[in-house]
Residue, then its C-alpha position, 0 to 999 in steps of 0.5 A: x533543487x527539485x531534480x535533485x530531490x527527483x532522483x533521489x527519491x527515484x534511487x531510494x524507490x529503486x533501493x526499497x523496491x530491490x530489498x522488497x524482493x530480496x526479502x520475500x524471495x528469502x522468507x518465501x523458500x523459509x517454512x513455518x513450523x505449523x506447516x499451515x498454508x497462507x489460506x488457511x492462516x488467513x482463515x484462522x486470523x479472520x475466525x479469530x478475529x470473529x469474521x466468518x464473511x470473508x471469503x480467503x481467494x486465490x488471484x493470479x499474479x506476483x504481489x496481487x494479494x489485497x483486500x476489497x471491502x466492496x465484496x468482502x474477500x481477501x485476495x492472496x496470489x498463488x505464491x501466497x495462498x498455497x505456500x507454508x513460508x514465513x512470507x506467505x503467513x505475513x502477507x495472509x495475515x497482512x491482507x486479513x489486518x485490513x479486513x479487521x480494520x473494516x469489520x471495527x470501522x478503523x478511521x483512516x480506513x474509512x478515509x481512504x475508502x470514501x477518497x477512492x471515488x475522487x482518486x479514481x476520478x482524479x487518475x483519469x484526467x490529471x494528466x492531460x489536465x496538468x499537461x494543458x496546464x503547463x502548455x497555457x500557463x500564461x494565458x489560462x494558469x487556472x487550469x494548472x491550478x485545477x490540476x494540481x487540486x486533482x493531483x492533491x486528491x491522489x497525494x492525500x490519498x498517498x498519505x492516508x494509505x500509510x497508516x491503514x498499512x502499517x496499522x495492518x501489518x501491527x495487527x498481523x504481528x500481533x495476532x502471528x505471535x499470539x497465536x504461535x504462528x510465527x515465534x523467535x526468527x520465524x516472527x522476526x523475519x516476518x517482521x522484517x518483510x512487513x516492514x520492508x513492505x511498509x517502506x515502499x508505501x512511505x517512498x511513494x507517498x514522498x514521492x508524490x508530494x515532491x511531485x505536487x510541489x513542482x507543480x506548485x512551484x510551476x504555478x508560482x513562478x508563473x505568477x511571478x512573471 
């Protein structure tokens, strides 16, 4: 049953991701009527919002846009910080969303940044302690236990992601169509690549639960042996 549900998640994760890349590939080639490039829309959401320190930079790389609260900066890939699309205004006004979710000490933003620590622990050594795990289930089944604890940190993370995004993407819309930045099938597509985006965060988070559970279930039916 549990494989079952493995490729059925690994199909949809294939499905989601494909319709990602439809999306941004089509509302990428689509303008926006004010001609303003992701940068700069970036910069008015930020000014609008009353942040004047965060810096808006290019990173290189395909789908690298991304903010980091450490410094401050709104990171938008090339594609992004220089094109005038409708894609580009929504993953600019996306990454600015987290910004202003920091600048009003959003909760479950403040949640994911204090799991980051123990997540990046995590990471590092889950592998090779779930692999341990598995191959001395019988002799030594604690350390199967430690690392499904360690593998519950990164699902947890998982979870916690999905309403720092979507609270993001609800802010960039909300601001896009105010400010007149997008409006009638600009806005509407903008809506449709934010909420395709959304998906690949909800897939992963199945995903990573579905996981855990075959591990617990491993650790279960050792028990019962």
């Amino acid at each position: 049953m549990i494989w079952i549900i493995f490729i059925g998640i690994a199909v949809i994760s294939y499905l989601v991701q494909a319709n990602l890349k439809n999306k941004f590939d089509r509302y990428s080639r689509e303008p926006i009527a004010g001609g303003m490039t992701g940068r700069e829309v970036a910069e008015k959401m930020l000014h609008d919002n009353g942040i004047y320190d965060v810096t808006v930079t290019s990173t290189n790389g395909m789908l690298t846009d991304h903010y980091n609260p450490a410094n401050k900066t709104v990171n938008l890939s090339e594609s992004v910080y220089n094109s005038c699309s409708v894609a580009a205004a929504a993953v600019a006004a996306h990454e600015c969303g987290h910004a202003v979710q920091h600048a009003t000490a959003y909760s479950f933003l403040q949640m994911r940044s204090k799991l980051v620590p123990a997540v990046n622990f995590s990471s590092q050594i889950m592998s090779w302690v779930l692999l341990a795990g598995i191959i001395l289930i019988q002799s030594m089944p604690q350390i199967l236990l430690i690392g499904i604890a360690l593998y519950a940190i990164t699902t947890l993370f998982s979870f916690v992601t999905l309403p720092v995004e979507i609270d993001a993407s609800r802010r960039a819309l909300q601001w896009l169509n105010h400010s007149g930045i997008t409006f009638g099938t600009t806005h509407a597509h903008a809506q449709d690549a934010l909420r395709s985006a959304a998906y690949t965060y909800v897939v992963a988070a199945l995903g990573s639960l579905a996981t855990l559970i075959y591990y617990i279930m491993i650790f279960l039916g050792s028990r019962r042996d």
